[in-house]
C-alpha positions as CSV (number, residue, x, y, z in Angstrom):
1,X,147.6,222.6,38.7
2,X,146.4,222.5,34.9
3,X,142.6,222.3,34.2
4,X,141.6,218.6,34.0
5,X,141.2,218.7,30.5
6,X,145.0,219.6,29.7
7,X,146.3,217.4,32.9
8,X,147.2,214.3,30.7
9,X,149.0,216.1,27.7
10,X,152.6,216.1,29.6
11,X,152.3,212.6,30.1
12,X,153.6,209.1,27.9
13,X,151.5,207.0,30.1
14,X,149.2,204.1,29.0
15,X,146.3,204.0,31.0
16,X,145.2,200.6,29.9
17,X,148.1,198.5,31.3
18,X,146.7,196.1,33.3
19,X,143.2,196.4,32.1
20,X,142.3,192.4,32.4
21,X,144.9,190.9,34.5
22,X,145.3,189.4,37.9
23,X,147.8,188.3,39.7
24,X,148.1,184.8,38.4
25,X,149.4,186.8,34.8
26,X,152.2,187.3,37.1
27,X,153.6,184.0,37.8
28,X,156.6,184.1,40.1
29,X,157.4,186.6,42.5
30,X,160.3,187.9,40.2
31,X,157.5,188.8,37.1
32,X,155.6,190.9,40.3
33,X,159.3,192.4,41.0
34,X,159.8,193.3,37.4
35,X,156.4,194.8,36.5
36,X,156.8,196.7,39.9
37,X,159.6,198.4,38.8
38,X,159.1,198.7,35.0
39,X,155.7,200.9,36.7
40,X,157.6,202.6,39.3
41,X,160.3,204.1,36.7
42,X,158.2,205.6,34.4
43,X,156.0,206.9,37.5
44,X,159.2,208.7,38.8
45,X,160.5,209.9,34.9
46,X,156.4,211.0,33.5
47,X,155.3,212.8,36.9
48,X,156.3,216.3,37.4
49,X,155.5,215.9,41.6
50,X,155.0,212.9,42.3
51,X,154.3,211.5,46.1
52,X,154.5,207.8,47.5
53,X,151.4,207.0,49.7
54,X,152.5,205.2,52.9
55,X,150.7,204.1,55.8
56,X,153.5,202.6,57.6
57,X,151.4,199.0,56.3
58,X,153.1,195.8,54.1
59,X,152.0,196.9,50.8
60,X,152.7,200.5,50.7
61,X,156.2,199.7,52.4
62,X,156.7,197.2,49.6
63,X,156.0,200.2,47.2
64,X,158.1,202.9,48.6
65,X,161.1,200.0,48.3
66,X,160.8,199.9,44.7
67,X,160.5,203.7,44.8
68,X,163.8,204.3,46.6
69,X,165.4,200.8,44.8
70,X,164.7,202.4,41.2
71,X,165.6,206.2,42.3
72,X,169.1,204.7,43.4
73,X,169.5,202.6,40.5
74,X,168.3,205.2,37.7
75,X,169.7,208.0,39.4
76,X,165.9,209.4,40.2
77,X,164.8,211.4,43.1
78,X,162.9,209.7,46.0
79,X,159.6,212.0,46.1
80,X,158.0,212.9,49.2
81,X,155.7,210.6,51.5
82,X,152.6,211.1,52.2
83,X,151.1,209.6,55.8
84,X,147.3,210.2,55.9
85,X,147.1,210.9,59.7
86,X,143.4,209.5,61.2
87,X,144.0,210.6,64.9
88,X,143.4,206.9,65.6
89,X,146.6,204.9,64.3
90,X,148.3,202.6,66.7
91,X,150.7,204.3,68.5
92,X,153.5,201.5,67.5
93,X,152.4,202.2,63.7
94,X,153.2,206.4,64.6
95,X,156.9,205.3,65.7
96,X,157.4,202.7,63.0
97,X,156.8,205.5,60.5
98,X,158.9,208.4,62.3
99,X,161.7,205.7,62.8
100,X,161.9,204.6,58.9
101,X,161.2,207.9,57.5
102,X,163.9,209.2,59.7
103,X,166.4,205.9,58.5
104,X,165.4,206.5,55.1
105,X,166.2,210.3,55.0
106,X,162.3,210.8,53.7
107,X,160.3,214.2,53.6
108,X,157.1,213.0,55.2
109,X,154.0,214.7,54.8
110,X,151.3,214.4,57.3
111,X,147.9,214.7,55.8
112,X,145.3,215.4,58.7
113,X,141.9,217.1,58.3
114,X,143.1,219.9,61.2
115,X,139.6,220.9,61.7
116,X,138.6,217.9,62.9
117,X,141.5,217.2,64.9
118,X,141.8,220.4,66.6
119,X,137.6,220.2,68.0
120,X,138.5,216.6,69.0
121,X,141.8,218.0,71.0
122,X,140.1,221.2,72.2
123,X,137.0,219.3,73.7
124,X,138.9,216.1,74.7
125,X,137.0,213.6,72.8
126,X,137.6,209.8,72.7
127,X,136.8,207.7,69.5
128,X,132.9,207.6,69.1
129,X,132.1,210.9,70.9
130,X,129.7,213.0,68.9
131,X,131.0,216.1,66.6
132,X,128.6,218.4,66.1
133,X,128.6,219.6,62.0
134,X,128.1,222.9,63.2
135,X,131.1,223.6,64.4
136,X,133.6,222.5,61.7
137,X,134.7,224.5,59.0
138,X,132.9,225.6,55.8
139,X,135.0,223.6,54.0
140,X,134.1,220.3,56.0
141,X,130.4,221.3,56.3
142,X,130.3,221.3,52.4
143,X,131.7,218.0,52.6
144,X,129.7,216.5,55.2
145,X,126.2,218.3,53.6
146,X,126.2,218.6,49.8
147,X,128.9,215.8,49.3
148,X,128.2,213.3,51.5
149,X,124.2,214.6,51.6
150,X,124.4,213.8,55.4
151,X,121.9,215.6,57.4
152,X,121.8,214.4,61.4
153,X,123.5,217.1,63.5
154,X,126.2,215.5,64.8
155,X,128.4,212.4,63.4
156,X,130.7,210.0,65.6
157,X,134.4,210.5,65.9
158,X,134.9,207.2,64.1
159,X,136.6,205.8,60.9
160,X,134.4,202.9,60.5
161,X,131.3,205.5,59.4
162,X,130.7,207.2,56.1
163,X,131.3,210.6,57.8
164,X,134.3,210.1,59.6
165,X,136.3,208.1,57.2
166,X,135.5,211.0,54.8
167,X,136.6,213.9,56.6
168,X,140.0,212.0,58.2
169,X,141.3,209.8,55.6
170,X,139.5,211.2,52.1
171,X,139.7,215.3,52.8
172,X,142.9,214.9,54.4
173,X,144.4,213.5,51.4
174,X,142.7,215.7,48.5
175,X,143.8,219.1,50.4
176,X,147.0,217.4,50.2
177,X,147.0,216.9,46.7
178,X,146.0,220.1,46.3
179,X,148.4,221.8,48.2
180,X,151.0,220.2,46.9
181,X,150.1,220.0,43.2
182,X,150.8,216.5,43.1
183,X,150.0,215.2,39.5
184,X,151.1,211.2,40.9
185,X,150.8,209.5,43.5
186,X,152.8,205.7,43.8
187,X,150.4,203.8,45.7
188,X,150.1,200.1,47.1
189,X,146.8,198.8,46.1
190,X,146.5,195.2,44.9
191,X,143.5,193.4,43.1
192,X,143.2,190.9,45.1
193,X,142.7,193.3,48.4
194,X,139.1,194.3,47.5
195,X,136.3,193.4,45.3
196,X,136.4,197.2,45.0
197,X,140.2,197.5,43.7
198,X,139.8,194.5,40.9
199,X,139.5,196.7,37.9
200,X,142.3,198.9,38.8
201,X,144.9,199.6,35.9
202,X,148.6,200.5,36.9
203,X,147.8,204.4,35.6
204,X,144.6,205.4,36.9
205,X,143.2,208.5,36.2
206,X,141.8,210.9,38.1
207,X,140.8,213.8,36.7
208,X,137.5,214.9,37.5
209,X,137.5,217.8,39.6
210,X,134.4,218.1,40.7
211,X,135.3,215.3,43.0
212,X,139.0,215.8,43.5
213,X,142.3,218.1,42.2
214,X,143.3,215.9,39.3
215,X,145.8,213.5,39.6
216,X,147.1,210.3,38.9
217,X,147.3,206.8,41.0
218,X,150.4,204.9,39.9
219,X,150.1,201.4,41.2
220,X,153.2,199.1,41.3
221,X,152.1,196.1,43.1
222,X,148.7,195.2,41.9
223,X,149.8,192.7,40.6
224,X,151.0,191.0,44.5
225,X,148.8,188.7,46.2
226,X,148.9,189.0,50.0
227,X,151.3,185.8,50.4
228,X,153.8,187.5,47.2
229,X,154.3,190.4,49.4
230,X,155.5,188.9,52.3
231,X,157.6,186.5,50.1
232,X,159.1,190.0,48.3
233,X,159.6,190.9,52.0
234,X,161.6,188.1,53.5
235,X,163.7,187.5,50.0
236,X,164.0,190.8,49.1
237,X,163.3,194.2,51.1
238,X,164.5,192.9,54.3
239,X,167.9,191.3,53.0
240,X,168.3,194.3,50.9
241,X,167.8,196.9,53.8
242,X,168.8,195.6,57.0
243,X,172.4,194.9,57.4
244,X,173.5,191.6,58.8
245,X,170.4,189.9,57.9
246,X,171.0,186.8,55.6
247,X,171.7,187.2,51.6
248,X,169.0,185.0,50.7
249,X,166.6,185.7,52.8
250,X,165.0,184.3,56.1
251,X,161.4,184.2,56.8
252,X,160.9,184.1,60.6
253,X,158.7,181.3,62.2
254,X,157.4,183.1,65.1
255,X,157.4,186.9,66.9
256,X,160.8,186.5,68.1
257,X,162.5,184.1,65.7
258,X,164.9,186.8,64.0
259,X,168.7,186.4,62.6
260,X,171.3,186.5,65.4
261,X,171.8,190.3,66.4
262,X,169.1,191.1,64.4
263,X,165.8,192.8,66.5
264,X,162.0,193.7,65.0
265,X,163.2,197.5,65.8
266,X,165.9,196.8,62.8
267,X,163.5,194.9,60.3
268,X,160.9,197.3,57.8
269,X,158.1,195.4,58.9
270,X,155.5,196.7,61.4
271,X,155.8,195.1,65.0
272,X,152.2,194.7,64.5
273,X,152.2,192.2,61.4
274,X,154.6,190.3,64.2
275,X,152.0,190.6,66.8
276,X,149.1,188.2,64.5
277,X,146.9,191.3,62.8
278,X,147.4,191.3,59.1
279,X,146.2,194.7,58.5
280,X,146.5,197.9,60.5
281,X,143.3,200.2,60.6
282,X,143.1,202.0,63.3
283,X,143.6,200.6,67.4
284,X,139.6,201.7,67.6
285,X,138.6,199.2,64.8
286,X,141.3,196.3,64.2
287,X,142.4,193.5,65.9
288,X,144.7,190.5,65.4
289,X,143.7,187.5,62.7
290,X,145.5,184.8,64.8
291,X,149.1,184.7,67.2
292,X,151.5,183.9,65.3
293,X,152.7,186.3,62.4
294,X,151.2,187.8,59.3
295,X,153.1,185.8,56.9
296,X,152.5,182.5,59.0
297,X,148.5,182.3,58.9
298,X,146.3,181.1,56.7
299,X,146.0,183.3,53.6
300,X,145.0,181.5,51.2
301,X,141.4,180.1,53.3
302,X,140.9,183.7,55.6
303,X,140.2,187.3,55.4
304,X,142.9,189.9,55.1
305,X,141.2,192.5,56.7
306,X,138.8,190.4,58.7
307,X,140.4,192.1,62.1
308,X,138.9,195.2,60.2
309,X,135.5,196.8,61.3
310,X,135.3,198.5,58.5
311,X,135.4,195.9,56.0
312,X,132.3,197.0,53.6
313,X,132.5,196.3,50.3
314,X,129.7,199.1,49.4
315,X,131.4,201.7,51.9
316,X,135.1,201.2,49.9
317,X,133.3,201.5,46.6
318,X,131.6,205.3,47.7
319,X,135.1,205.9,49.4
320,X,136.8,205.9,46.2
321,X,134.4,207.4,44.1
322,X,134.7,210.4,46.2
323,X,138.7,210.0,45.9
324,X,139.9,207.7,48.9
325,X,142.6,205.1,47.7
């Protein structure tokens, strides 16, 4: 990859759009659908190798949509996917990505921090069992120690802990970059999700390297609110994607309320979002808002990720400083 310095000079990007906004500068879900794709098409034309981020969750389905909508309609390529890979993903969320990835003819890439995965297969570890530092890498130990400054012996096999959500989510996804000289990643952040995320401008730089290989973050849907996505979903990606379902849209009232002949295994939406959780950590640390689906509860008076254990404002904020999403 170029030296930081240089990294920007190929590009025609202005990192200041956005700087300001919210969502409410984005009136109707058809200004968020423009913007979306005005961003997404000069993502795909500026960046050299460009990946989508995609966890398989509402938001960074929505954005992969607009990636493969504007690659068909501007004759673009549809760059590869990354799936950051925790060890502790729902095994529904697993087969919702193979199944999509594989109906959507997508080159997946699955970012895992190996080291750790291999001591917690090779000694049979559960979620929350002890890895000793010790006995990972240098590579993770440099993390762990002069990064992260942590100095106990051992750390949990956890996301919800500075250590673990590190080495499994942040790591994974900076080797990645590296080792794929990505120069842009499309990803589905909204200003509205986090305290953490408000600031966030549709090109973000990253180019310091001392924290990470330098790249870009191209964000297409910051401008959503939690119930826009969901509306985008029913009116647009859905009708759009699955054949048979209705024209103009249907939004379902309840886990099994679906078109005739249409089933959730059709549908781009996680069977989870059906199942009441309205955001998909991990199985160790989430659990459902409410009973009935996603799109049906309260958004506008509860939490997004309250089913989260991990929801720590401070935690987020030294997560992305060190180069988490």
């Amino acid at each position: 990859m170029s030296e930081s310095a240089e990294f920007p000079d190929y590009l025609d990007v202005d990192y200041t759009d956005g700087e300001g906004e919210d969502p409410e500068e984005y009136p109707t879900v058809n200004h968020k659908i423009e913007k979306a794709i005005e961003v997404t098409k000069t993502g795909l034309e500026e960046y050299e190798n460009p990946v989508v981020m995609w966890t398989g969750g509402k938001d960074s389905t929505l954005t992969l949509y607009f990636v493969k909508e504007v690659a068909e309609r501007f004759d673009l390529e549809v760059p590869p996917v990354v799936f950051i890979d925790h060890y502790q993903h729902f095994d529904e969320l697993i087969d919702f990505v193979e199944h999509w990835a594989d109906e959507w003819d997508l080159d997946v890439i699955w970012a895992r921090n190996e080291d750790v995965g291999n001591y917690v297969d090779e000694n049979g570890l559960e979620p929350g069992d002890d890895i000793p530092v010790d006995e990972l890498s240098e590579h993770n130990q440099h993390h762990i120690r002069n990064i992260l400054e942590y100095e106990e012996d051992t750390f949990p096999f956890l996301l919800d802990t500075y250590v673990g959500n590190h080495l499994l989510k942040t790591v994974a996804l900076n080797d990645t970059i590296e080792e794929h000289d990505v120069d842009g990643i499309l990803s589905g952040i909204r200003w509205d999700e986090q305290e953490s995320r408000a600031d966030e401008t549709f090109f973000s730089p990253r180019h310091d390297p001392d924290i990470y290989p330098p790249h870009d973050r191209i964000q297409s849907i910051l401008q959503f609110a939690e119930a826009d996505v969901w509306e985008a979903f029913w009116n647009f990606v859905v009708p759009d994607t699955v054949e048979g379902y209705p024209d103009d849209g249907y939004v379902p009232q309840g886990q099994d309320d679906l078109p005739e002949g249409i089933e959730k295994e059709d549908v781009p939406v996680s069977p989870k979002y059906f199942a009441g959780f309205r955001s998909l950590g991990s199985e160790v640390s989430t659990d459902k808002s409410a009973e009935e689906p996603a799109w049906l509860q309260d958004m506008a008076n509860t939490t997004e990720r309250a089913g989260r254990a991990q929801d720590k404002e401070d935690l987020m904020e030294r997560l992305r400083d060190l180069g988490y999403m």
